[in-house]
C-alpha positions in Angstrom: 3.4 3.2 3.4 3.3 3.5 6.7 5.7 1.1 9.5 3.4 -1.6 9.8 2.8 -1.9 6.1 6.2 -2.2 5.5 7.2 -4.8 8.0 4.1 -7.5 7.1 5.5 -6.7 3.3 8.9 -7.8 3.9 7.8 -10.5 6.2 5.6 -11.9 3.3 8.1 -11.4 0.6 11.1 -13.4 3.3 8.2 -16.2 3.3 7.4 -16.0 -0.5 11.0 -16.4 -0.8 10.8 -19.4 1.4 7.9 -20.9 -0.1 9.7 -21.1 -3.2 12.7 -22.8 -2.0 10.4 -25.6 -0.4 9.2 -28.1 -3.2 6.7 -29.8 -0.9 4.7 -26.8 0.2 5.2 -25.1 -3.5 3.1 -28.5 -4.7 0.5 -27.9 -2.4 0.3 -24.1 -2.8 -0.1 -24.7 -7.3 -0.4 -28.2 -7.5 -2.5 -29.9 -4.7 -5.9 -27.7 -5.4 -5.7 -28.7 -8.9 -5.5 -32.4 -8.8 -8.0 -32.1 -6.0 -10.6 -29.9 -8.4 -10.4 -33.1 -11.0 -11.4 -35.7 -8.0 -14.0 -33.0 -7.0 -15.3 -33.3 -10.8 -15.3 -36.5 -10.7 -17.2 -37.2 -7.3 -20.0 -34.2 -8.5 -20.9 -36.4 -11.7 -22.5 -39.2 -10.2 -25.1 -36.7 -8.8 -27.8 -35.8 -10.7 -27.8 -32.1 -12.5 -30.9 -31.1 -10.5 -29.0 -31.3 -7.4 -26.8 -28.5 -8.6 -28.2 -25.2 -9.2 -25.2 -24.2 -11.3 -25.1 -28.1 -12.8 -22.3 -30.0 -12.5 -19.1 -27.3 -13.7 -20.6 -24.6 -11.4 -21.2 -26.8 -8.3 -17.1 -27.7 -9.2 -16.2 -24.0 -9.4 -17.7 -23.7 -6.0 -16.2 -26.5 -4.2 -13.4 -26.1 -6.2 -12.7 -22.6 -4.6 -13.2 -24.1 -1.1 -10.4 -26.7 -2.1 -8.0 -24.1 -2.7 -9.0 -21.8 -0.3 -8.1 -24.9 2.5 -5.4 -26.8 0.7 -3.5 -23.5 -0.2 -4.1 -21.3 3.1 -4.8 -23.8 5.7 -2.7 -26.8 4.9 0.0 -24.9 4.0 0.3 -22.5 6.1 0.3 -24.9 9.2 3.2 -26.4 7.3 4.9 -22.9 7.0 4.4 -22.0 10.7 5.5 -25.3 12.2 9.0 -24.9 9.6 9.5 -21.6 11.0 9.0 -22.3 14.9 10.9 -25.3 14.3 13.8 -23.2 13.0 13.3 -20.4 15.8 12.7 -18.1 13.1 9.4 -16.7 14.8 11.4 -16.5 18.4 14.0 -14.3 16.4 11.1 -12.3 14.6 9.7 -11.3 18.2 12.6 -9.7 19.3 12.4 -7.1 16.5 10.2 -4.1 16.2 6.9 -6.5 14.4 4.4 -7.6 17.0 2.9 -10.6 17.0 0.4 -10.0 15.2 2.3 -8.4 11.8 4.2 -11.8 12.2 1.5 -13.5 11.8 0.2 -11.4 9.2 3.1 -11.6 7.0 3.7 -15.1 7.0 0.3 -15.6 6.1 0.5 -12.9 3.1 2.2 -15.5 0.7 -0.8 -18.1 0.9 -3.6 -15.8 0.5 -2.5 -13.4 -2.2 -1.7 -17.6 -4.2 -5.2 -18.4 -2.6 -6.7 -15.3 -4.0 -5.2 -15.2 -7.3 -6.0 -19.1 -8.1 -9.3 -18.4 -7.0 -9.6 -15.9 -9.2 -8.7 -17.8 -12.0 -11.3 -20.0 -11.4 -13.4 -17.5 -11.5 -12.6 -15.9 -14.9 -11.6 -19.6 -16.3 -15.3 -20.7 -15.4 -17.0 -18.0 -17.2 -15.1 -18.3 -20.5 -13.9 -22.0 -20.9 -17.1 -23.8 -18.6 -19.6 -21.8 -20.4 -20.8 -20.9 -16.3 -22.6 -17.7 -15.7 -20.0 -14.8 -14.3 -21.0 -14.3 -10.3 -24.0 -12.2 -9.7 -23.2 -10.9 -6.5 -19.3 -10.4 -6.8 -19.5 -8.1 -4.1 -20.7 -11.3 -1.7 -18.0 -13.9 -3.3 -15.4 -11.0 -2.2 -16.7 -10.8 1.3 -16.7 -14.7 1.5 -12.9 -15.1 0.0 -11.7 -12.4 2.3 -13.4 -13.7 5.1 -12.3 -17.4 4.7 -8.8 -16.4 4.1 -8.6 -14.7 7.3 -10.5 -17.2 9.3 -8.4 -20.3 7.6 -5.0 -18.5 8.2 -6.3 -18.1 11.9 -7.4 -21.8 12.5 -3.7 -23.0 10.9 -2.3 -20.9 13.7 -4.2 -22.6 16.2 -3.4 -26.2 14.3 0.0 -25.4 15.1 -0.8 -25.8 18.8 -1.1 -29.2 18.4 1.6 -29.9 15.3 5.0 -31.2 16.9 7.4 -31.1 13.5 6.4 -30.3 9.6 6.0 -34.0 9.1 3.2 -34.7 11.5 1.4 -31.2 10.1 -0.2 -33.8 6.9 -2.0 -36.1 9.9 -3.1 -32.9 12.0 -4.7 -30.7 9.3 -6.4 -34.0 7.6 -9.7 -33.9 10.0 -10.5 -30.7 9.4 -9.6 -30.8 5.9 -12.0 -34.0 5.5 -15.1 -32.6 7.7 -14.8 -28.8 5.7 -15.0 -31.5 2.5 -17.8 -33.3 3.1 -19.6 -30.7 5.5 -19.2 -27.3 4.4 -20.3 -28.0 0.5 -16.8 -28.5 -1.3 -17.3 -31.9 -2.4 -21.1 -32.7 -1.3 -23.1 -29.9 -1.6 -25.4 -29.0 1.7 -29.0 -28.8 -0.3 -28.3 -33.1 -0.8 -27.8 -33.7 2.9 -30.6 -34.4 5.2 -32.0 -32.0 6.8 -30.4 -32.6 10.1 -27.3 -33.3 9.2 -27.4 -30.0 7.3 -28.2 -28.1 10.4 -25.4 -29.8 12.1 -23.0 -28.8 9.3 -23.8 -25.3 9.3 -22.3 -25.1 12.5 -18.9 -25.9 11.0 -16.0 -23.5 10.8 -15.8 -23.1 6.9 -19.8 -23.8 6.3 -20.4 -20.0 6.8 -17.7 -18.3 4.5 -18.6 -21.3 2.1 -22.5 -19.8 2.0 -21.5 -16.8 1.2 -19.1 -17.9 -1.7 -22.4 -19.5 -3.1 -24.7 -16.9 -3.1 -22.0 -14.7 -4.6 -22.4 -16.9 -7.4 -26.1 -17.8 -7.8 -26.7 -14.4 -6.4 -29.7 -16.1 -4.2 -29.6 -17.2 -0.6 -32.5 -14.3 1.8 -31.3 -12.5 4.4 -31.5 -14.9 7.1 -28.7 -17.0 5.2 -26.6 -14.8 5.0 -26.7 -13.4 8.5 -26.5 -16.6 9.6 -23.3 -17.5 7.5 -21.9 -13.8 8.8 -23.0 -15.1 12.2 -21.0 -18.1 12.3 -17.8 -16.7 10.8 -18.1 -13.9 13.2 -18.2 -16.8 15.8 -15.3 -19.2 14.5 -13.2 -15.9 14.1 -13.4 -14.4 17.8 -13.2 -18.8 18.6 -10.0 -18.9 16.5 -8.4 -15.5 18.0 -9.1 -16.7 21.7 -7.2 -20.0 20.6 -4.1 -18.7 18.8 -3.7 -16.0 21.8 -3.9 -19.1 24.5 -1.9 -21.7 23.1 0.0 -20.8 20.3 3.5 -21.5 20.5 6.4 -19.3 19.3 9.3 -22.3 19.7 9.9 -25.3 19.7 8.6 -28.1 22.8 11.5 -29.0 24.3 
């Protein structure tokens, strides 16, 4: 294991350690996505089953792994950062031998890998128990969880930019949380939208990681799709880089 392997490692495990020790972002790391799947199961059965290609428990395994992915990764890592900067833990980390960027790294580890595993879960728990087709294209549902994990631990270092104290981190991750819900297919699937509002929503951040979740699971989607959900990642990533470079902030305001 090389230097910078072994710094993000025990940056993650410090923050796992931390994570544990905070009962508030522990309930939204196990918790949160699950309540959140029931109300997603519950909004899904007042559509019709030929709205949902994979009926109504494969459109929630879908949505439901866009709920976690945001919830767990997003919303709690924005809460993480903000803790830490508050605490000058970050402005101590920076005078060590990590660089910014394994600092950020690391203290994202914790929420992906929980992401990840609770996604995976899903996964296995909607093949055997929801009687749901296994993925046909796992290699695309990969792509898309890596993808969105990266891009979502991004955008919550950019949300910190504009996050003064943990408390105020519930009202400043809500809008995106609620357009990425009702946008990007995790609790209205895209194909019941009209067909200019779903061109607008494709635009969105988590629309293009979300596509490629799909089509790992119906195993459908042409070529175009897809390089147009690779497109806009590809965008919202070099967006999301060029925002946590400018305005990120590694202490408190003062």
């Amino acid at each position: 294991m090389n230097a910078t392997a072994r710094r993000m490692t025990a940056l993650g495990r410090a923050e796992l350690t931390l994570l544990g020790r905070n009962k508030n972002n522990l309930f939204i790391a196990l918790l949160m996505p699950l309540l959140m799947i029931f109300v997603l199961r519950s909004s899904l059965s007042q559509m019709g089953t030929d709205e949902l290609p994979l009926g109504m428990a494969g459109a929630t395994l879908i949505g439901g792994t866009g709920m976690v992915l945001v919830l767990v990764v997003y919303m709690g890592l924005v809460s993480a950062l903000v803790a830490r900067r508050e605490e000058l833990v970050l402005k101590r980390l920076r005078t060590g031998e990590a660089t910014d960027l394994e600092i950020l790294a690391g203290a994202a580890l914790p929420s992906g890998a929980i992401a990840l595993a609770q996604c995976a879960v899903l996964t296995v728990g909607g093949a055997l128990a929801l009687d749901v087709p296994a993925p046909r294209r796992p290699d695309l549902l990969v792509l898309g969880l890596l993808a969105a994990v990266a891009l979502l631990a991004g955008l919550a270092a950019a949300t910190t930019a504009i996050t003064r104290n943990v408390e105020s981190a519930g009202l400043t991750t809500l809008p995106f949380f609620l357009i990425s819900a009702m946008g990007s297919g995790l609790m209205v699937p895209r194909d019941v939208l009209p067909d200019l509002a779903a061109d607008l929503c494709q635009l969105l951040p988590l629309s293009g990681v979300m596509e490629l979740v799909r089509a790992g699971w119906l195993g459908v989607g042409d070529t175009k799709d897809l390089l147009t959900a690779l497109l806009n990642t590809l965008a919202w990533g070099v967006i999301t880089v060029f925002a946590v470079r400018r305005w990120f902030r590694w202490e408190p305001r003062r």
